[in-house]
Phi, psi and omega in degrees: 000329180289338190270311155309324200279311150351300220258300153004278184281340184276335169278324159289326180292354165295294190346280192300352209237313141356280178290345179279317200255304217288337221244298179305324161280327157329306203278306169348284175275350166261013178272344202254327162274012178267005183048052148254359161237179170259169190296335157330329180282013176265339167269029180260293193317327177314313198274263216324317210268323144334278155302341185286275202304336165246006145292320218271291178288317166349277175329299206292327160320294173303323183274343160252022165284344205047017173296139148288138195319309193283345182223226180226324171229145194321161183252000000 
């Protein structure tokens, strides 16, 4: 049951790290086509978009691995 609950929780901290990184990149790139930021921000949205994303699997690994977010090997 600790591996489930464990598995869980690493699948909402994918979640949240999804929305964390995703959403501020989004908004990114569409602030640089409506041309309210300059085009130089796609390369911020670019980085942030990235790292999101290999937090996002990082995470999605451990939850069906069942690890918990915090620690490196199953309890």
């Amino acid at each position: 049951m600790r591996n489930f609950l464990d598995g869980a929780a690493s699948f909402c901290a994918a979640l949240l790290t999804l929305l964390i990184c995703g959403i501020p990149a989004w908004f990114t790139v569409q602030a640089v086509r409506t041309e309210a930021a300059p085009v130089w921000a796609y390369v911020a949205a670019g980085f942030l978009a990235v790292i999101g994303i290999i937090l996002t699997l990082a995470f999605a690994r451990k939850g069906l691995a069942g690890i918990a977010p915090t620690r490196q090997r199953r309890r």
